[in-house]
C-alpha positions as CSV (number, residue, x, y, z in Angstrom):
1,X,0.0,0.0,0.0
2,X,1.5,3.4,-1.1
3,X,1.3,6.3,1.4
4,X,-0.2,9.1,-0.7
5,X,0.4,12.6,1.0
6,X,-2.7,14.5,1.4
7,X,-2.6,17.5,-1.7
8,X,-5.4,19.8,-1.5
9,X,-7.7,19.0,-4.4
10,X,-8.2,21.7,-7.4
11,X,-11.4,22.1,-8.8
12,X,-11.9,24.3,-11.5
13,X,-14.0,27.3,-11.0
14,X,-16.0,29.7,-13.1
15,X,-17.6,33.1,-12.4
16,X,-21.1,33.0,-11.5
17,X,-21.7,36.1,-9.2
18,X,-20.2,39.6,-10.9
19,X,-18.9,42.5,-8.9
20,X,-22.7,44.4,-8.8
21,X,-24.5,40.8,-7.6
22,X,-21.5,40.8,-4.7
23,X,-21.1,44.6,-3.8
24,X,-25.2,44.7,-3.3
25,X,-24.7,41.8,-1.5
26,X,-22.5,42.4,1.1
27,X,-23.4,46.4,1.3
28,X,-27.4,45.0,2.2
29,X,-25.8,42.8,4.9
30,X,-23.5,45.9,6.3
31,X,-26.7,48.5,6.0
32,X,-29.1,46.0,7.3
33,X,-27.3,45.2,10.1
34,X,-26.6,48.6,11.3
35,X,-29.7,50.2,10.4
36,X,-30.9,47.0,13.1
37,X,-28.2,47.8,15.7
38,X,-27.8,51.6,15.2
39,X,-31.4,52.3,16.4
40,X,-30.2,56.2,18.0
41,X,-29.0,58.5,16.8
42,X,-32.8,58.6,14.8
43,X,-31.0,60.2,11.8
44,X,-28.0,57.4,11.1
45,X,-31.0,54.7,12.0
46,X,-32.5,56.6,8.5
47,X,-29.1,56.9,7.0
48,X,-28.6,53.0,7.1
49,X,-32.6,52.6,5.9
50,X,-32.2,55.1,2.7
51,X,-29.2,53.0,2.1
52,X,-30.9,50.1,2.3
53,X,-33.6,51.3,-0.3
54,X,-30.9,52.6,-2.6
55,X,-29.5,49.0,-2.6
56,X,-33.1,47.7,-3.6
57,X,-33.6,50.3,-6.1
58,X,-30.1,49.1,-7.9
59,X,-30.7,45.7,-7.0
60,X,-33.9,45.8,-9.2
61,X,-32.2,47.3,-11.9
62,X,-29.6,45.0,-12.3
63,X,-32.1,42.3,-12.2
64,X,-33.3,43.4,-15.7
65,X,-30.1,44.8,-17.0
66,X,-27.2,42.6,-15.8
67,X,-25.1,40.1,-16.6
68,X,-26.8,36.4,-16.6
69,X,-26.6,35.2,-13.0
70,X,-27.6,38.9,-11.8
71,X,-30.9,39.1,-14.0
72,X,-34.3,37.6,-12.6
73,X,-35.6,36.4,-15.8
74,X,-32.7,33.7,-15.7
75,X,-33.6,32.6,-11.8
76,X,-36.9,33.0,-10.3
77,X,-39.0,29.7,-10.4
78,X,-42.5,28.8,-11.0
79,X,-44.6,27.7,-8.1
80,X,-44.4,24.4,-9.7
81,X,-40.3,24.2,-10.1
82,X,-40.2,25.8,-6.3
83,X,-42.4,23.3,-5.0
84,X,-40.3,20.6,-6.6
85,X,-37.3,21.8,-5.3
86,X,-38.4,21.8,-1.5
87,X,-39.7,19.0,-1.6
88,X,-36.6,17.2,-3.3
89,X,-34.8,19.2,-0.1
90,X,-36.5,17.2,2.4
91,X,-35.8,14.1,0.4
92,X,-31.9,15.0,0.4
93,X,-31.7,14.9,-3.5
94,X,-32.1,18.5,-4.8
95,X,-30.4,19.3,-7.8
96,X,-27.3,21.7,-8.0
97,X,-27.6,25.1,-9.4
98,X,-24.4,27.3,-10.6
99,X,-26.7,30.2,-10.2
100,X,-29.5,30.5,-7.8
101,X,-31.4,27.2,-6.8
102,X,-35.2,28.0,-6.9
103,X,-35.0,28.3,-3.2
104,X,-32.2,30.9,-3.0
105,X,-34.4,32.7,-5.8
106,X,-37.7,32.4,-3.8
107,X,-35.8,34.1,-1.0
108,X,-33.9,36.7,-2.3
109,X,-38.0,38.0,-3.8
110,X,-38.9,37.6,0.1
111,X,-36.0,39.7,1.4
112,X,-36.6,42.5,-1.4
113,X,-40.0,42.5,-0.4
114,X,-39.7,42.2,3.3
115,X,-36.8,45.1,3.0
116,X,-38.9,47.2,0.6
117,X,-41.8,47.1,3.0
118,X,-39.7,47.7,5.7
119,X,-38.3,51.1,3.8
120,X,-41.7,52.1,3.3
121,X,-42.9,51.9,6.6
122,X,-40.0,54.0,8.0
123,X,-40.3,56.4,5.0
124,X,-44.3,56.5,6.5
125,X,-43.1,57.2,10.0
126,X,-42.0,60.9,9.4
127,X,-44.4,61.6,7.6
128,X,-47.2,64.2,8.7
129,X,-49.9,61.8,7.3
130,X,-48.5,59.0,9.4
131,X,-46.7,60.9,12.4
132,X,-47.6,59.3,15.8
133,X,-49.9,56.2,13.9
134,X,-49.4,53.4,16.3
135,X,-49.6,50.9,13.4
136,X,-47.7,51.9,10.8
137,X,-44.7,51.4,13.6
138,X,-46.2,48.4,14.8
139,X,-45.8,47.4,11.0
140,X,-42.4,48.4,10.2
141,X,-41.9,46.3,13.9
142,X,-43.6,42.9,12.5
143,X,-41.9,43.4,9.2
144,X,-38.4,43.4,11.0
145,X,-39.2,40.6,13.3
146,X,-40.5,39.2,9.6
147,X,-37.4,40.0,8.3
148,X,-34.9,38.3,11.1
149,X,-36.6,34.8,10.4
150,X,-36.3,35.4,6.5
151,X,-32.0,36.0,7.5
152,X,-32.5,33.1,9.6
153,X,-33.5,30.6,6.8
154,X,-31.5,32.4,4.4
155,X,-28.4,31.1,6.5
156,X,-29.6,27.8,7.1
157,X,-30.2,27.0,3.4
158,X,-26.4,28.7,2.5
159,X,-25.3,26.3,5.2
160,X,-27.8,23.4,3.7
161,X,-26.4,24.2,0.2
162,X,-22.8,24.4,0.8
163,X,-22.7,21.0,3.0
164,X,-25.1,19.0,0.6
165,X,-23.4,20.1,-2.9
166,X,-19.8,20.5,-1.5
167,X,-19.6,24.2,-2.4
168,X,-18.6,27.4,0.0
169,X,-21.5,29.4,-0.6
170,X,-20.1,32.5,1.2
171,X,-16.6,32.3,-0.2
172,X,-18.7,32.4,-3.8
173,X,-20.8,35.5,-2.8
174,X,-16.6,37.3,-1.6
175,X,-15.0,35.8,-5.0
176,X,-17.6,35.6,-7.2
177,X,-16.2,32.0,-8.3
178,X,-18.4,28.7,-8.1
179,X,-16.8,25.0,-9.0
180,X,-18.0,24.3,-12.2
181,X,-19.3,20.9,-11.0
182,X,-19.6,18.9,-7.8
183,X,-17.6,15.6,-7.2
């Protein structure tokens, strides 16, 4: 028996996620977060939301005009396709996607949603029509709660992903490099 020395294995990659698709990306996660944590002074609190709408409003935009993986037309699912894919999840048998899976797609609509809603209801806030309406911030409340469990299962399914299909997920969304295939 010949003693092979361990040699970390090469895998050849290809770009998947372009600069726009990374910089949104991690500038959401940095604005998010501190528009959450950075609750006073009132007026970095809307700094960090305004940034967070500016991100949506370009995030939409490349969505229509980017390159491939970026653009929604090539990645968000039918009911039918999404359905299939959870439920070949829970069987441990879902198929690998260089781009977004249908789940990953499914989710990014939530977050844009949740975080547009979110934007909205803090634009409402200062507002004189809205000024001192209990539930608009009750809403913009709910809608963050909403949107810490969306985060939540956002992680778990990068985690899911990454473990099931051999891929780092998060070291994709830094270098914008996927393995071309799985072993």
């Amino acid at each position: 028996m010949a003693i092979v020395e361990n040699q970390p294995l090469t895998r050849k990659t290809v770009p998947v996620w372009d600069i726009g698709v990374r910089l949104f990306h991690w500038s959401l996660v940095t604005s998010v977060t501190l528009s959450y944590f950075v609750i006073s002074p009132r007026d970095m609190h809307k700094f960090f939301g305004y940034t967070v709408v500016t991100l949506i409003t370009f995030r939409l935009i490349w969505g229509i005009i980017g390159p491939k993986h970026a653009r929604f037309s090539n990645f968000i699912p039918g009911p039918r396709k999404l359905l299939g894919y959870l439920r070949d999840i829970a069987r441990g048998r879902e198929e690998r996607y260089l781009g977004h899976n249908p789940a990953g797609a499914a989710m990014i609509v939530a977050l844009l949603l949740v975080l547009g809603s979110i934007g909205t209801t803090g634009y409402m806030m200062g507002m004189d029509a809205y000024f001192g309406e209990e539930w608009v911030e009750d809403l913009h409340k709910a809608l963050v709660n909403g949107l810490l469990v969306l985060v939540m299962l956002h992680l778990a399914g990068v985690v899911t992903a990454s473990l099931r299909h051999k891929e780092n997920l998060v070291a994709a969304m830094v270098t914008g490099q996927k393995p071309a295939d799985v072993d």
